[in-house]
N, C-alpha and C positions, 0 to 999 in steps of 0.2 A: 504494500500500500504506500510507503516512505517513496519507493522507486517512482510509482505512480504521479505523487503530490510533486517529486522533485522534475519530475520531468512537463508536469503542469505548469510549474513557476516557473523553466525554461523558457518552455514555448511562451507564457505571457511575457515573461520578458523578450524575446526577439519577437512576438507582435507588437511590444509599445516601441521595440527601436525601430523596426520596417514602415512603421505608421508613423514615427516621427520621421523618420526620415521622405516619407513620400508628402507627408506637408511642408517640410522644406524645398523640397523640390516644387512642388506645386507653389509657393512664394516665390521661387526665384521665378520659377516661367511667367508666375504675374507679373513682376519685377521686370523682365525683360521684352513683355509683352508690351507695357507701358512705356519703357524706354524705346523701345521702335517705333511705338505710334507716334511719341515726342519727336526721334528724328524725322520719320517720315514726312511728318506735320513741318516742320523745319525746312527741309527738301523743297516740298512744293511750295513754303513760302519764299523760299529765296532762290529758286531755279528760273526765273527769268532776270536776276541780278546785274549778271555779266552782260548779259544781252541789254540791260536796261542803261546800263553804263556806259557801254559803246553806243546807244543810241544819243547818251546827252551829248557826245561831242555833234554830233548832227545837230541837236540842238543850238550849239553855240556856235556853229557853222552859219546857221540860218539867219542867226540875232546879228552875226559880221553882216552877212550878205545886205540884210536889210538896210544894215545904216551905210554901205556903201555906194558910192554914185551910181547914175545911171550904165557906163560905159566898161565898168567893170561886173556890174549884175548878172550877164549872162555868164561869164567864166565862175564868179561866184558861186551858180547855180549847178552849172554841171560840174563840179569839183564834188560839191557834198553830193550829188544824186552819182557821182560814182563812188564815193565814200562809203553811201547809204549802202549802194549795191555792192561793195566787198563785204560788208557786216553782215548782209544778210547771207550772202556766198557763205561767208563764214561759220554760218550757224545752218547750211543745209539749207536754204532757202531761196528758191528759185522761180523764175517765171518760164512758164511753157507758151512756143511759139502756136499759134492758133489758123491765122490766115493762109485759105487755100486750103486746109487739112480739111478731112472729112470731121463730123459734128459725130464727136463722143459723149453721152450724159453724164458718162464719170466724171469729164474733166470740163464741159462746158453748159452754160447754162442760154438757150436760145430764149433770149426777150422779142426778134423779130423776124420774121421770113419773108425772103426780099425774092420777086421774082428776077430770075435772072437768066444768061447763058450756059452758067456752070452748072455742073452738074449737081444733079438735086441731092443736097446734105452736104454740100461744101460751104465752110463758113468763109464768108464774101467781108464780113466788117467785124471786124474787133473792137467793142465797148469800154470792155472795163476786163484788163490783164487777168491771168489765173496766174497759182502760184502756189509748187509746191513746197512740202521740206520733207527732205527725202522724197521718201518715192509716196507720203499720202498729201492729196490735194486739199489744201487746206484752205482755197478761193478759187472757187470754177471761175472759171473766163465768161463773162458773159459778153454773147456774141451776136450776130445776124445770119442767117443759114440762106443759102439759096432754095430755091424751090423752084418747080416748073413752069415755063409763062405759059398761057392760057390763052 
């Protein structure tokens, strides 16, 4: 019976250490659960940072241009709009060429249908640039499509 009692008090004692042990663990996983959300949280509020601080210099490109004469404004202008356009390079971010191309819904968004000679589902006029990064479109081109004359 002694054998029996003694090997009872074992096993309660390695059930209250297995049990303590798997609520420490269970604490640390909260612990670490919470600290990932924290950085995650962190992440997406400061992942367009870089990107936002490359854009202020376009900013303070634009504030020169402004207060400078007439005769230098156009050099002014296309300095920063190629500025613009290596920062966006930079970060994957690009415009797709549209006219003459056959009209994709993926990548363009047809506002008009313009009767024409070309062939029908060629976009004839470019509105307003598309523009991916990487390879997802993150601004369809909105365009004008040909269509059949009548």
């Amino acid at each position: 019976m002694e054998a029996l009692t003694q090997e009872n008090e074992a096993l309660k004692k390695a059930y209250e250490e297995l049990n303590e042990r798997h609520l420490r663990l269970a604490a640390d996983f909260d612990n670490f659960r919470r600290r990932t959300n924290r950085q995650i949280d962190e992440i997406r509020e400061f992942a367009l940072e870089k990107f936002a601080a490359d854009l202020l210099d376009v900013a303070d490109n634009f504030e020169r241009a402004l207060k400078a004469d007439d005769t230098s404004l156009r050099e002014g202008l296309e300095s920063i709009q190629k500025q613009f356009t290596g920062i966006m390079e930079r970060y994957g971010i690009r415009h797709f060429e549209c006219k003459n191309g056959e009209f994709d819904p993926e990548k363009h968004e047809a506002v008009v249908c313009i009767p024409s000679d070309h062939p029908e589902g060629t976009i004839v006029e470019e509105f307003m640039r598309g523009y991916c990064m990487h390879d997802r479109v993150i601004r369809h081109a909105k365009v004008a499509v040909s269509q059949r004359k009548e």
